[in-house]
C-alpha positions in Angstrom: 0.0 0.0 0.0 1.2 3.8 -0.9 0.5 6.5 1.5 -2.6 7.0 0.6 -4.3 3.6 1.1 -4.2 2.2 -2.5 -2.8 -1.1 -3.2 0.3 -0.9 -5.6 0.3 -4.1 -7.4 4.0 -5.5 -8.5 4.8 -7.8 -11.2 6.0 -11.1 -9.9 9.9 -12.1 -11.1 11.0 -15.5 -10.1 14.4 -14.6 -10.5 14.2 -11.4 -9.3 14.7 -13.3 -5.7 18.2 -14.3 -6.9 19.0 -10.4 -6.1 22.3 -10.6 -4.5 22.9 -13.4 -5.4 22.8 -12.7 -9.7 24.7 -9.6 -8.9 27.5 -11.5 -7.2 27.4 -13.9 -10.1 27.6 -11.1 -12.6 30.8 -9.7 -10.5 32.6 -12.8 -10.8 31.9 -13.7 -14.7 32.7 -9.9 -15.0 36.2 -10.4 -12.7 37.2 -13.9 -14.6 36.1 -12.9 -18.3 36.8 -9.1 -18.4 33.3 -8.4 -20.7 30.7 -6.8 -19.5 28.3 -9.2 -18.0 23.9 -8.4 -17.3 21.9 -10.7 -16.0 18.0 -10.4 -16.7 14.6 -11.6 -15.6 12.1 -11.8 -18.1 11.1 -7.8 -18.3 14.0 -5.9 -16.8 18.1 -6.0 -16.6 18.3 -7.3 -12.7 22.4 -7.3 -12.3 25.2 -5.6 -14.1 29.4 -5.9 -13.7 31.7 -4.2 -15.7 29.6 -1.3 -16.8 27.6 1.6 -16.0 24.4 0.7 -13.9 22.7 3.9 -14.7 23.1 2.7 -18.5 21.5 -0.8 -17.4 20.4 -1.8 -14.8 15.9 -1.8 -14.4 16.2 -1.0 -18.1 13.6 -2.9 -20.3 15.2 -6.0 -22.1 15.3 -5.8 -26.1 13.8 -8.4 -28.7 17.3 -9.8 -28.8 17.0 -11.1 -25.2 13.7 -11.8 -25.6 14.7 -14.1 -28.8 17.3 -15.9 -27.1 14.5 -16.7 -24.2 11.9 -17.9 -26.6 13.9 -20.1 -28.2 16.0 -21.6 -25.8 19.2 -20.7 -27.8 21.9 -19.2 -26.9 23.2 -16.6 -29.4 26.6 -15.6 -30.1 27.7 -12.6 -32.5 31.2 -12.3 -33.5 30.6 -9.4 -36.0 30.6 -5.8 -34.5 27.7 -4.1 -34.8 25.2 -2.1 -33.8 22.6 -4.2 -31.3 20.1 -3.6 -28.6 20.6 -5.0 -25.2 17.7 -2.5 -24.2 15.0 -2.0 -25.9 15.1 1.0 -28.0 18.4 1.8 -27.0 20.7 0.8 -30.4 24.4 0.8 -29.1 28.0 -0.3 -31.4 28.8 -3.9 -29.4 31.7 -6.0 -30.9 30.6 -9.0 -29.9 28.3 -10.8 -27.3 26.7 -14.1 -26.1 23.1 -14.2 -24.5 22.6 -17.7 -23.1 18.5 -18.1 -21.7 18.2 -19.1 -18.2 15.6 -22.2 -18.2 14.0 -23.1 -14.7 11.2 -25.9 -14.8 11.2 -25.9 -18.4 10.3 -21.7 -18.6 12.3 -19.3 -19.6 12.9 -16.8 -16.7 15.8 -14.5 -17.8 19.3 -14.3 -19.5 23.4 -14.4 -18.9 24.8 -11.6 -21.1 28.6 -11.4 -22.0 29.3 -8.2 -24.1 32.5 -6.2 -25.3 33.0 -3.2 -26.9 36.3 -3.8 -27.4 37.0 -4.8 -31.1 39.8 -6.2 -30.7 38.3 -9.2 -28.7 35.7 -11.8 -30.0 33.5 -13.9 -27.8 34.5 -17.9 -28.4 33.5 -20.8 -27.1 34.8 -20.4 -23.6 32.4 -17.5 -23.2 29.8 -19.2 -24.8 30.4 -22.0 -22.4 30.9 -19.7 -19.1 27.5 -18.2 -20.1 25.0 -21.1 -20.2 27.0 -22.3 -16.8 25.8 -19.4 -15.3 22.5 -19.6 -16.7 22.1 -23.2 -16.1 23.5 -22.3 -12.1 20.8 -19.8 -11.7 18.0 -22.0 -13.0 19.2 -24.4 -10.3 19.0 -22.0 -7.7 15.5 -21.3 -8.9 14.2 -24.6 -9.2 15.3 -24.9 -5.2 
């Protein structure tokens, strides 16, 4: 309830009970890779590392996130570019990988590893340390 007695109604997000937790994740993908690393529920970025929070985090997910959810893929781009991480918000990324986090067989969020830095390209290592994370935090959820 506000202040004034009505009922403020707020959209459920499994994984937003990760909290801490999916930040402190984020941090250490973010310490052991170097890239940029966002972890998201369903709607909204929930946990960022290696970049600017104002520029992420709570920030609406893009179509691109939402792709890699609804089909279970993960999706890697090598090719710089200019990509949405946020919706509506085009920015130049080298390269990234967006693995979906799957809990009970739903789609819940995504593990994002990004660089701006042209000079590196995301592999399979990254690829790999992605869907571990995501595959970690769908454990945690399924708890």
């Amino acid at each position: 309830m506000d202040r004034d007695g009505e009922v403020i109604l707020k959209k459920y997000s499994p994984i937003g009970e990760l909290g801490d937790f999916a930040k402190e994740y984020a941090e250490s993908l973010y310490e052991s890779t170097g890239h940029v690393t966002l972890i998201s529920d369903r709607d909204t970025l929930i946990a960022v590392a290696g970049a600017s929070k104002k520029e992420y985090l709570d920030k609406p997910i893009s179509t691109l996130l939402e792709n890699s959810m609804d089909g279970r893929k993960i999706l890697m781009e090598t090719e710089a570019g200019e990509f949405e991480i946020t919706k509506d918000h085009p920015e130049n990324i080298s390269s990234f990988v967006i693995a979906p986090i799957i809990a009970g067989g739903d789609p819940i969020g995504t593990v994002v590893l990004l660089t701006k830095d042209s000079s590196v390209k995301m592999s399979e290592l990254e690829s790999k340390m992605a869907e571990t994370a995501a595959g970690f935090l769908a454990k945690q959820m399924e708890q």
